[in-house]
N, C-alpha and C positions, 0 to 999 in steps of 0.2 A: 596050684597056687590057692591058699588059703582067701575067702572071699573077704575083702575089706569092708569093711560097715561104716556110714555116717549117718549124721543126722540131715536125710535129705530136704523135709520140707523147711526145718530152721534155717540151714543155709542158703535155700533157696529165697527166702525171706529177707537173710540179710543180703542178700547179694545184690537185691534188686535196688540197689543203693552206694553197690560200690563200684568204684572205678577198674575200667577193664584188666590193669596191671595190678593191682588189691587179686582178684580171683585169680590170675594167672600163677603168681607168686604161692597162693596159695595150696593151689592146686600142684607145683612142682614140689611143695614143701610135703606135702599131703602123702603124694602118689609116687616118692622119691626114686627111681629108678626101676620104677613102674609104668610108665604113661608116655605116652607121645603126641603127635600131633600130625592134623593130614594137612596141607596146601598145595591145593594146584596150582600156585605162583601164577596165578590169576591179578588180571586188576582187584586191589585194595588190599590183597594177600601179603603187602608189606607192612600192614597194620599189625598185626598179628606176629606174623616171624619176627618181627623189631620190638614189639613188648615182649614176648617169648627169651630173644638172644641178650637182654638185660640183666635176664636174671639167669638163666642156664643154657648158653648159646650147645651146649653138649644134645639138649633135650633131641630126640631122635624127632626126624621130620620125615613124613610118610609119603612120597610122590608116587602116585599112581601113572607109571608109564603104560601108557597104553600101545603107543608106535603111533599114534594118529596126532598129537598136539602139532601146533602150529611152529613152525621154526622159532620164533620171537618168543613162545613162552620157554622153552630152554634154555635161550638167549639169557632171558629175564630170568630164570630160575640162578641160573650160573653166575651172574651181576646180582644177585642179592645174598645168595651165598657169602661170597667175597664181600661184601659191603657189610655185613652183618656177622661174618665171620661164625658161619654155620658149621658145629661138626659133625656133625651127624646126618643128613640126607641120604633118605634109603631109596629105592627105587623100587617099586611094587611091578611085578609082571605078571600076564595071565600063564598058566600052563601052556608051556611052549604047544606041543601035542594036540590040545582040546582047540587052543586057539585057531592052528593048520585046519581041522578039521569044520569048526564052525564056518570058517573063513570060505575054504572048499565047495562045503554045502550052498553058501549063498554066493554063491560068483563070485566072490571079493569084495563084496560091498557086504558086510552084515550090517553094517550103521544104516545102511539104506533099507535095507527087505525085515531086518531085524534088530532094530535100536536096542530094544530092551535087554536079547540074549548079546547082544556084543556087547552092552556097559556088565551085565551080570560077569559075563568071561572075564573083563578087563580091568573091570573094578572092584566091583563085588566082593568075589572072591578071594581073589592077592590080597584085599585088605580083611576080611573074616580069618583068614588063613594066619595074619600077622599078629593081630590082634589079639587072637591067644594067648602071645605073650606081654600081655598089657591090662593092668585092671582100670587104667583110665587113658580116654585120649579127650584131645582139646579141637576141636574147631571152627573154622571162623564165619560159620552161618548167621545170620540177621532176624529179628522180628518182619525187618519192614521188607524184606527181598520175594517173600510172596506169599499166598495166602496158607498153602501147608505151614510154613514156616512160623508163622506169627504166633502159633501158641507152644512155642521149644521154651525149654525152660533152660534157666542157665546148667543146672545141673541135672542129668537128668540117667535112671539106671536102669539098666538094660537086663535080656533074661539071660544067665550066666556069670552075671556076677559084674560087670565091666560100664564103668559110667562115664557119659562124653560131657564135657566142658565148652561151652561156648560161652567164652567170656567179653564176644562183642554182640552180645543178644540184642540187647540195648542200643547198638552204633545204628547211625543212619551214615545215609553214603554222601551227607554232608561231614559229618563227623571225623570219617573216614577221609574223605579230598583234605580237611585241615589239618589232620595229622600227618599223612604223608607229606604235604609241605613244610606243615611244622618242623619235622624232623627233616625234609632235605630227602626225602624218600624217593626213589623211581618210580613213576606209572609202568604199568606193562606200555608196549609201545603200539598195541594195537587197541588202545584206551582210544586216543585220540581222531581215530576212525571210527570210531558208534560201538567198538565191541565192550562192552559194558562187565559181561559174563562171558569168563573164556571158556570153553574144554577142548573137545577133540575138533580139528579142522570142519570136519563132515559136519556133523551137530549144528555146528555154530555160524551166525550172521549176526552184522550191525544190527543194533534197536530201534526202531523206527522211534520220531519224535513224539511223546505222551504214552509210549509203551512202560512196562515195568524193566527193570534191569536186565531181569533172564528170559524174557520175551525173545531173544536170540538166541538160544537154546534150544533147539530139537522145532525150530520154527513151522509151522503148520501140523505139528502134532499134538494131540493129549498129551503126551509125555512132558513133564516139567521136574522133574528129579532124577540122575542116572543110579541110585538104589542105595548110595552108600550113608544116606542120612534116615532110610526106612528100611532097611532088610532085617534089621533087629528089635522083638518087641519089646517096648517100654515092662518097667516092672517097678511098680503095680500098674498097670494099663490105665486106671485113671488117672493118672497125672495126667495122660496124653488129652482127656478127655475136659479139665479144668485149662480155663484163660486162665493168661499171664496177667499179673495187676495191671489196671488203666495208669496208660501213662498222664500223670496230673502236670507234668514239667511247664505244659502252655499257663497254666493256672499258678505259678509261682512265681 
């Protein structure tokens, strides 16, 4: 696949001005039967698939099944589907083989003895492996969700040629609660209990009161990303290394 070329830093410029379905639209027009998008049909993950299904409910939507998600995000996956009239959801798996084996070596808990190689097995890879055929994906990462995260640009390109879209860079998870209303959206249902950041069962607990959103994530660990927003390096590397412009919005 022939590499596609933009103008990264100009559109990164105008974008930080435009509305989250403005780059979306764009980006499908863009990357036409090129690009996809991942959701863990996570809380606020209706953000996203509902601007996404406006404009091309086709656009392929990437789930990383790992075997460990909690019943209610399937649930939830399945009810938005239908609600949104999704065609396209694919189901990402780790190599059946590697997986047995990893599993084997750590008693059956790798999320316990080994978080890092069981998200690498389960995520990582199914999605490196898919990606290939795609020179853009879209997803629904935030400035404000943590401190790696705060300086992702909206556009941003990768070594190999393949650039990711986060066209809710911008959203706060205020932002986010008013749209899902707005529009009449489902929560996940285990929102309502403190689960803030969903993934795999193991990983995951409620957020304690004054924590950040994904502080129930891999709780009492260093670990705060399962790989699939850093396994590939930026290109040119300094992007990664400039802030994103000051938000002046309090000031207008």
């Amino acid at each position: 696949m022939l590499a596609h070329k933009i103008e990264l830093k100009k559109l990164n410029a105008e974008f930080e001005s435009k509305k989250p379905q403005e780059i979306i639209a764009w980006a499908l027009g863009e990357f036409s039967g090129h690009i996809a998008m991942t959701s863990s049909f996570g809380p606020e993950s209706g953000v996203l698939l509902h601007m996404m299904s406006q404009v091309e409910p086709r656009t392929p939507v990437l789930f990383l099944e790992t075997g460990y998600h909690f019943p209610e995000t399937l649930a939830y996956r399945d009810q938005l589907v239908k609600l949104f009239g999704l065609k396209n959801v694919i189901d990402l798996r780790a190599d059946a083989a590697r997986k047995a084996k990893v599993v084997n070596d750590y008693a059956g808990v790798p999320y316990e003895k080994n978080p890092d190689l069981c998200c690498q097995i389960n995520k990582v890879e199914p999605l490196d492996e898919v990606l290939k055929n795609y020179e853009a994906w879209m997803s629904g990462i935030r400035r404000n969700q943590t401190d790696f995260r705060k300086a992702v640009r909206i556009i941003e390109e990768y070594e190999g040629g393949i650039y990711k879209i986060s066209p809710l860079a911008n959203f706060t998870s205020r932002d986010a609660w008013w749209y899902l209303k707005e529009h009449q959206i489902p929560q996940h249902p285990l929102y309502e209990k403190g689960y803030l950041s969903i993934g795999c069962w193991p990983c995951t607990k409620p957020v304690q009161t004054g924590d950040d959103e994904r502080s129930g994530r891999w709780a009492g660990m260093s670990k705060k990303e399962c790989g699939i927003h850093t396994f590939k390096e930026l290109k040119p590397k300094e992007e990664k290394e400039k802030e994103p412009p000051k938000d002046i919005s309090a000031n207008i």
